[in-house]
C-alpha positions in Angstrom: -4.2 51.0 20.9 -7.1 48.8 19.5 -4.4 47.2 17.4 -1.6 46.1 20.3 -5.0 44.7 22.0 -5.3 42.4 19.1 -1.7 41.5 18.9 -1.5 40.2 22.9 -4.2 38.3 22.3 -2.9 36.6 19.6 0.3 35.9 21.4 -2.2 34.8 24.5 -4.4 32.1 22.5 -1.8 30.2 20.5 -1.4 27.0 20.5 2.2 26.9 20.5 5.1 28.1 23.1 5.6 31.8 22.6 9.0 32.9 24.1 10.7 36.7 23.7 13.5 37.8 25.4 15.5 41.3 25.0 19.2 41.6 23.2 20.3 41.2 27.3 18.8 37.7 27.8 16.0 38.8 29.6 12.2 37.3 29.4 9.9 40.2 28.1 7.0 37.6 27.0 6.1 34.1 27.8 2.4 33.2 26.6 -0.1 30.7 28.3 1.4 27.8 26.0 4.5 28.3 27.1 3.6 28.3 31.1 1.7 24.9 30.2 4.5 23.7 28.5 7.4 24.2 30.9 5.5 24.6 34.0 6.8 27.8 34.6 4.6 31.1 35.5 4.7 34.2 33.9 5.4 36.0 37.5 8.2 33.5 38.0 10.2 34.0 34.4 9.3 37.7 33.1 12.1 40.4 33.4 14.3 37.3 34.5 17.1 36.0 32.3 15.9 33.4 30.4 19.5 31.0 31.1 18.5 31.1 35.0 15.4 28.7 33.8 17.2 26.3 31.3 20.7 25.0 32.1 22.0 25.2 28.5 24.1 27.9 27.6 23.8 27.0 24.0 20.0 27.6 24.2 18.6 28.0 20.7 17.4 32.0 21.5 20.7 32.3 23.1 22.5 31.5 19.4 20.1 33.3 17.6 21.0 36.8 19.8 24.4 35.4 18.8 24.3 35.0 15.2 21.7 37.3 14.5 20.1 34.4 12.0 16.7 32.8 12.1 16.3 29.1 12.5 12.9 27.3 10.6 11.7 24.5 12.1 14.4 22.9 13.7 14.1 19.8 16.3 15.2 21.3 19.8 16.0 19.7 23.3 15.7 22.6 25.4 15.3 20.7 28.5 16.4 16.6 29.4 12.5 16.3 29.6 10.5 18.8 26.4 11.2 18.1 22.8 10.0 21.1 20.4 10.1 22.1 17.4 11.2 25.9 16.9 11.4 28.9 14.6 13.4 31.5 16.2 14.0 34.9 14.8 16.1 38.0 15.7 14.0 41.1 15.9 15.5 44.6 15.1 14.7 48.5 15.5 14.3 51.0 12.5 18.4 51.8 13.1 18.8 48.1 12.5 19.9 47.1 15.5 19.0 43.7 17.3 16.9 44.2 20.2 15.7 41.0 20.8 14.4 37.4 19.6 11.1 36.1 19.4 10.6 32.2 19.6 7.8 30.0 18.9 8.0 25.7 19.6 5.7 23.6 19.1 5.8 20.7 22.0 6.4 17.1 20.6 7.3 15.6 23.6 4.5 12.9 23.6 5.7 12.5 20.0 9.2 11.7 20.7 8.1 9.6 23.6 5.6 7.1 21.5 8.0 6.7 19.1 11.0 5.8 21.7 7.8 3.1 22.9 7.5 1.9 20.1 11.2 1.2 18.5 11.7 -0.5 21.8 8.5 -2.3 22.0 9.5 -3.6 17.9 12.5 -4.8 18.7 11.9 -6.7 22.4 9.4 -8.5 19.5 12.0 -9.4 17.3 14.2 -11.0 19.9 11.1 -12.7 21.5 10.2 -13.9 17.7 13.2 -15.0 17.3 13.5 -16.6 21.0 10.0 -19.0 20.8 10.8 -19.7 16.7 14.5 -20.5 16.5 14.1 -23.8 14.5 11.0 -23.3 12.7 10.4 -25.3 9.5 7.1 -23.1 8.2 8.2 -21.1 5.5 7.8 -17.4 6.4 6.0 -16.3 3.7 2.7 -18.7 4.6 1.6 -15.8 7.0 0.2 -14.4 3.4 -3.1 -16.2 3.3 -4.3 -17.5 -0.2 -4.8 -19.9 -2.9 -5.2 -17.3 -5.4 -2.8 -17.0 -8.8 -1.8 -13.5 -8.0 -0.6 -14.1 -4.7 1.3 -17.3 -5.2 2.9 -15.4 -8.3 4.1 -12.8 -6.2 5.4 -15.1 -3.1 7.4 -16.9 -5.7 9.2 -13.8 -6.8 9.4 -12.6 -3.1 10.8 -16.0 -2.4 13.7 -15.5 -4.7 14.5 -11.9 -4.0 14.7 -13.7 -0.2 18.0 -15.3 -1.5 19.9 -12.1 -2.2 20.2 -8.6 -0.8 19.0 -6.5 -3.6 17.3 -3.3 -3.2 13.3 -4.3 -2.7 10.3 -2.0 -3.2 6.9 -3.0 -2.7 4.3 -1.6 -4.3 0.3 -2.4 -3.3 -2.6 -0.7 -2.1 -3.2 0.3 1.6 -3.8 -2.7 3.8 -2.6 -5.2 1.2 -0.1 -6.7 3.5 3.2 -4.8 2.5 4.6 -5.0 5.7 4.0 -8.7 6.2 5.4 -9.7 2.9 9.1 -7.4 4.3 9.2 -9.1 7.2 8.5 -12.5 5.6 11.3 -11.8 2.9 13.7 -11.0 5.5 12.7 -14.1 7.7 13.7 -16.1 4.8 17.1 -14.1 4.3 20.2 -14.9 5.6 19.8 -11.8 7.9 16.7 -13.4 9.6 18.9 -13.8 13.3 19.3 -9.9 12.6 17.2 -6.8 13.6 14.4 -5.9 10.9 13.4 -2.4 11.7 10.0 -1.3 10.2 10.0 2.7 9.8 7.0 4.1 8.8 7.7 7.1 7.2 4.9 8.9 7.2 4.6 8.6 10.7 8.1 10.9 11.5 7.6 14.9 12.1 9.7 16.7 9.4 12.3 18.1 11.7 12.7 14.6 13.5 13.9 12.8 10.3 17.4 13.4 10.0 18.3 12.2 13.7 15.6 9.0 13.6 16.8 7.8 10.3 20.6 8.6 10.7 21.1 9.7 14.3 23.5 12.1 16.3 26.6 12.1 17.5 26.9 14.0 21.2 26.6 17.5 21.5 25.6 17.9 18.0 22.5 20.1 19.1 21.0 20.7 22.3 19.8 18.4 24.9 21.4 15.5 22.5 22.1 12.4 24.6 25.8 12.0 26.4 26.9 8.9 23.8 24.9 10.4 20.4 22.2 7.9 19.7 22.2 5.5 16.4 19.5 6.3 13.9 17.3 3.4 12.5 19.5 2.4 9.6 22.6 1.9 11.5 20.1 0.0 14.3 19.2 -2.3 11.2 23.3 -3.0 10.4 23.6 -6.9 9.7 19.6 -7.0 8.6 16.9 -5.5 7.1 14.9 -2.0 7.0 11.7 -1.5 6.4 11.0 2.0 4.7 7.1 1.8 4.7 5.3 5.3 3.4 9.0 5.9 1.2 6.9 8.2 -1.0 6.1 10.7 2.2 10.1 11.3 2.6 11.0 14.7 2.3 13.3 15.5 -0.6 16.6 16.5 1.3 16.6 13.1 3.2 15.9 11.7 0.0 19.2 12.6 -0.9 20.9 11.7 2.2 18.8 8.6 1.6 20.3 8.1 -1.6 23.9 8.4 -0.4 23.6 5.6 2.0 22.5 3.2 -0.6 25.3 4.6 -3.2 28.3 4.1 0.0 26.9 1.8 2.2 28.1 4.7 4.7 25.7 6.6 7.6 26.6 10.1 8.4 25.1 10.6 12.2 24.5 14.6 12.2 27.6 16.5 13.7 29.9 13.5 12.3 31.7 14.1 9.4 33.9 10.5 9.2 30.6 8.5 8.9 30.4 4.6 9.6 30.0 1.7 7.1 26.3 -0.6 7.5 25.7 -3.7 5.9 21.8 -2.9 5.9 19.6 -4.7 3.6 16.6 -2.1 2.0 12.6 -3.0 1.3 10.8 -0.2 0.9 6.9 0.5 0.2 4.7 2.2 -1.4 0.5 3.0 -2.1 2.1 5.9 -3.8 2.7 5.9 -7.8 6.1 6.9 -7.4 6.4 7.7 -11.2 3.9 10.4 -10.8 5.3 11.8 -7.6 8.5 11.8 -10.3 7.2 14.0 -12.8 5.8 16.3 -10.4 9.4 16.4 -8.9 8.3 15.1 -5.4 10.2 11.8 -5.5 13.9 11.3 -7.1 14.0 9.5 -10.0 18.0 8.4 -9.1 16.2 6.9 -5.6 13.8 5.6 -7.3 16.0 3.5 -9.6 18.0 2.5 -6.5 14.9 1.1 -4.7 13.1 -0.1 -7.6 16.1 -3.5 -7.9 13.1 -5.8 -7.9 9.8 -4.8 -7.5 6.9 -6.8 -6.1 3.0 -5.7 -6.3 0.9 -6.6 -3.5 -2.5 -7.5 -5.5 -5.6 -6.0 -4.2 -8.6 -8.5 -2.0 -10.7 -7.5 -4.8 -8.3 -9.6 -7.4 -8.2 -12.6 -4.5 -11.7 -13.6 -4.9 -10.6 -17.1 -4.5 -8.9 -16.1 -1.2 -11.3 -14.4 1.1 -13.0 -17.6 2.2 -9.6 -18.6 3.1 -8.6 -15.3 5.0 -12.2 -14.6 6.3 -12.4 -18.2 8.1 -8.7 -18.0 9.2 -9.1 -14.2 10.7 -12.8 -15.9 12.2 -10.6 -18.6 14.1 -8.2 -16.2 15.2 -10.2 -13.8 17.2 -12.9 -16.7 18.4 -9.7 -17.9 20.0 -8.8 -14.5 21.1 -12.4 -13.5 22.7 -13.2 -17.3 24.0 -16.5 -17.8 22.0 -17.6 -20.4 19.5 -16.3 -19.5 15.9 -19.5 -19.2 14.0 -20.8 -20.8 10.8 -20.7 -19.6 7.6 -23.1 -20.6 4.7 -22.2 -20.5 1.3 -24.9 -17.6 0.3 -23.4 -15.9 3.2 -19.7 -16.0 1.7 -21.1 -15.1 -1.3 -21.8 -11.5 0.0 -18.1 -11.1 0.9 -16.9 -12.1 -2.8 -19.4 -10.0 -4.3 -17.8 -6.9 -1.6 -15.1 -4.6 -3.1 -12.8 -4.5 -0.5 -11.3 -1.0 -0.1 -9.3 -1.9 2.9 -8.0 -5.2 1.5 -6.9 -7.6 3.9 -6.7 -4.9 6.9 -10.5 -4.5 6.5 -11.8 -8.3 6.4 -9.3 -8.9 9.4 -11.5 -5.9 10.9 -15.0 -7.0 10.2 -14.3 -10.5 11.4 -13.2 -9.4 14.7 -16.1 -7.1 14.8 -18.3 -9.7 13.8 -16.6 -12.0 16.3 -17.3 -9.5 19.5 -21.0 -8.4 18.6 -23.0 -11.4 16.6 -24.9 -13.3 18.9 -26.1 -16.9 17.4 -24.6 -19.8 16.0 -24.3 -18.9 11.9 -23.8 -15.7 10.4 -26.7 -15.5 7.7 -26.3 -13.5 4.6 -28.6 -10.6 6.3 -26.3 -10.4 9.5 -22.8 -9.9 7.2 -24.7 -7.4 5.3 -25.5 -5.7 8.7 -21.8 -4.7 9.2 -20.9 -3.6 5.9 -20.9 -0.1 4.7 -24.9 1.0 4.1 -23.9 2.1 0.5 -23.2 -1.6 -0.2 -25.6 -3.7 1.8 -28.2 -1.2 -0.3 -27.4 -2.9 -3.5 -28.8 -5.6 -4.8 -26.7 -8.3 -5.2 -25.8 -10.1 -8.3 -27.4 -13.7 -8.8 -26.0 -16.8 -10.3 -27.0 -16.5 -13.5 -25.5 -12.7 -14.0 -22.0 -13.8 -12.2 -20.0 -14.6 -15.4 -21.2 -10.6 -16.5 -19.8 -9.9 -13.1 -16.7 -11.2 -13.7 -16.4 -10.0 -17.0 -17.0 -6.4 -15.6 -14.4 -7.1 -12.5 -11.7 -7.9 -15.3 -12.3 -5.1 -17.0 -12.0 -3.1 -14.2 -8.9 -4.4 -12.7 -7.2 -3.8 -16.4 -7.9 -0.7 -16.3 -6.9 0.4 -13.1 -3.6 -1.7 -13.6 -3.3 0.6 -16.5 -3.5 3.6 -15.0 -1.5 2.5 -11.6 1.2 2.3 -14.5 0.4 5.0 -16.9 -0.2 2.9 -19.5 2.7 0.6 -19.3 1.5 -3.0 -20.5 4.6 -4.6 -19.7 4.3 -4.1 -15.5 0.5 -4.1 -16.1 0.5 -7.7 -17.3 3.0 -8.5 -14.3 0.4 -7.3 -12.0 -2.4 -9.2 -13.4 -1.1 -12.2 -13.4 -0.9 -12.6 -17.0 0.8 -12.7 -20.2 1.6 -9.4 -22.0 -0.5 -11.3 -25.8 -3.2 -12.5 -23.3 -3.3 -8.4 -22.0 -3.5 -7.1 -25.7 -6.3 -9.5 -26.3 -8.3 -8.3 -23.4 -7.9 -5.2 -24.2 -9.3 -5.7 -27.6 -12.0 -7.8 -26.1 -13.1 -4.9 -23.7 -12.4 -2.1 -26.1 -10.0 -0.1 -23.3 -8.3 2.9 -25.1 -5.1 1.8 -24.1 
């Protein structure tokens, strides 16, 4: 007794809509998740037939009873209004035979709904963009900030993979300005009057893939729009997509992935005829790729499809010349924004930023200047008031002087070898790319430094 005490108050605390109806249609269970979820009491829908609640006959319990076959974490519309994701199951007796269905969704309505926001919200941008810039003479790629070698190396080879339509991936570390450098490659593309659509991959629920990336035809699945709905890569036909996070798709729309880049051809789910895109792909990365290979997690046949040309963002910490530049500019910028003076900033006080490692890159000085902007009250920031807003395990340390800079550097360099050397498992060749230098002049510093590789 103790035991089916337990077991209804499982049912009664989950999180997720908890839905079990008998082999005639009718409600025997519906848990607090799923009154909250389709505003619908437990007095008004038990012993009732579950089809006099939802006015789709092809309800997902309803095929299950029919086909007598679970379903694992599919996307579901079972109402115009609640997106879910469900796992349905048939449930028999000792004899074998079907005597119900149990169902459990998970509500990703506000999901759904965000991202909806936010594809339209990207693209009223683009046109906007594209609206108050039609004739502008600025090349696109001087949104990336910097003097420094490593960046103007890496806008040079961005500039000429501009000219073509080859296969892009982007390789860098979080907050390097992957994004920035896509849309400033496709701004300088022929495409640039065309739609650039940024996905981030990461971003997408599992079961939501297949219909964002590729879309649905109508009546393909239930609650699916009168019309189908394009996917993002037939959304991007004539320009550019943006696969950000590619390393977080799952491996079956890897393939599917693969097949559009092999045929040029999307597939919307429920059509089998397909439909031919002339869609330009940059995807990114922080991922090491060739590790995700070798633990089978990433295709190496993708892989070599993306990887045409490959550009490496190059870590703040390798800019040192540049975060006067970007720390001044991003300074400007929200002064303007927040109508206050833009404060002064002493040499000894930049100083402190060069000497800061910069594990956000770009995304975190843009940060700490608009922080600084919003809460520093006086006319210069001294060396003591940047210290103030960076992390205590830094602002703890002492700081190097003049005389033990060159050291500094010297022990920066190393570093930066040796994490290039690791980012590509030893390969000298793309390591020296990264850097910035020659692969002799990498051999010799490797020497120099003693590095086992």
């Amino acid at each position: 007794m103790n035991e089916i005490l337990y077991f209804e108050e499982l049912l009664r605390s989950e999180d997720d809509a908890i839905t079990i109806v008998d082999a005639k249609r009718n409600v025997v269970y519906w848990n607090n998740a799923a009154e909250e979820t389709y505003q619908i009491t437990k007095e008004q829908i038990i012993h009732q037939p579950i089809t006099n609640f939802f006015s789709h006959d092809d309800l997902m319990i309803i095929k299950v009873l029919q086909t007598m076959q679970p379903v694992k974490n599919v996307y579901h519309q079972p109402r115009k209004d609640k997106h879910v994701v469900i796992n349905t199951s048939p449930v028999f007796n000792r004899e074998n035979i079907l005597v119900g269905v149990i169902s459990i969704e998970r509500d990703i309505t506000d999901i759904v709904k965000l991202n909806d926001n936010l594809e339209s919200t990207s693209q009223e941008l683009q046109e906007l963009k594209q609206q108050m810039e039609p004739s502008s003479s600025t090349s696109p790629f001087s949104k990336l900030k910097g003097e420094s070698q490593a960046l103007k190396q890496m806008i040079r080879l961005a500039s000429k993979t501009a000219n073509t339509d080859a296969t892009t991936l982007i390789l860098g570390e979080s907050g390097t300005g992957k994004e920035v450098c896509a849309r400033a490659i496709h701004d300088a593309s022929k495409r640039k009057n065309a739609a650039f659509i940024p996905v981030n991959c990461g971003a997408i629920p599992q079961a939501l893939f297949e219909s964002e990336l590729f879309g649905y035809e109508s009546g393909s699945f239930t609650g699916a729009e009168k019309g189908g709905k394009a996917g993002k890569i037939e959304m991007a036909d004539g320009g550019t997509i943006f696969l950000d996070e590619v390393g977080e798709l799952p491996l079956d729309m890897q393939v599917k992935l693969l097949r559009v880049l092999q045929e040029n051809r999307i597939y919307r789910i429920g059509d089998s005829r397909g439909k031919q895109v002339d869609v330009r792909f940059i995807a990114a990365t922080n991922q090491n790729l060739e590790k995700l290979m070798q633990e089978n997690k990433f295709r190496s046949d993708l892989f070599y499809r993306l990887n045409v040309i490959q550009l490496t963002m190059p870590p703040l910490r390798e800019r040192k010349k540049d975060i006067e530049i970007l720390a001044k500019n991003f300074l400007k910028q929200f002064a303007f924004k927040y109508q206050v003076p833009v404060p002064e900033m002493p040499a000894e006080t930049m100083e402190v930023l060069r000497q800061y490692h910069w594990p956000g890159n770009i995304r975190e000085i843009r940060n700490l200047m608009e922080r600084i902007v919003i809460l520093h009250e006086g006319a210069t920031l001294t060396r003591q008031d940047v210290l103030s807003f960076l992390p205590a395990s830094f602002s703890n340390q002492p700081l190097a002087n003049v005389e033990t800079l060159p050291m500094e550097k010297e022990n920066m360099e190393k570093l930066s070898i040796e994490q290039a050397l690791e980012f590509f498992n030893g390969n000298k060749s793309k390591a020296a790319k990264q850097l910035g230098i020659s692969r002799v002049t990498l051999y010799q510093k490797i020497k120099k430094y003693n590095l086992s590789n």
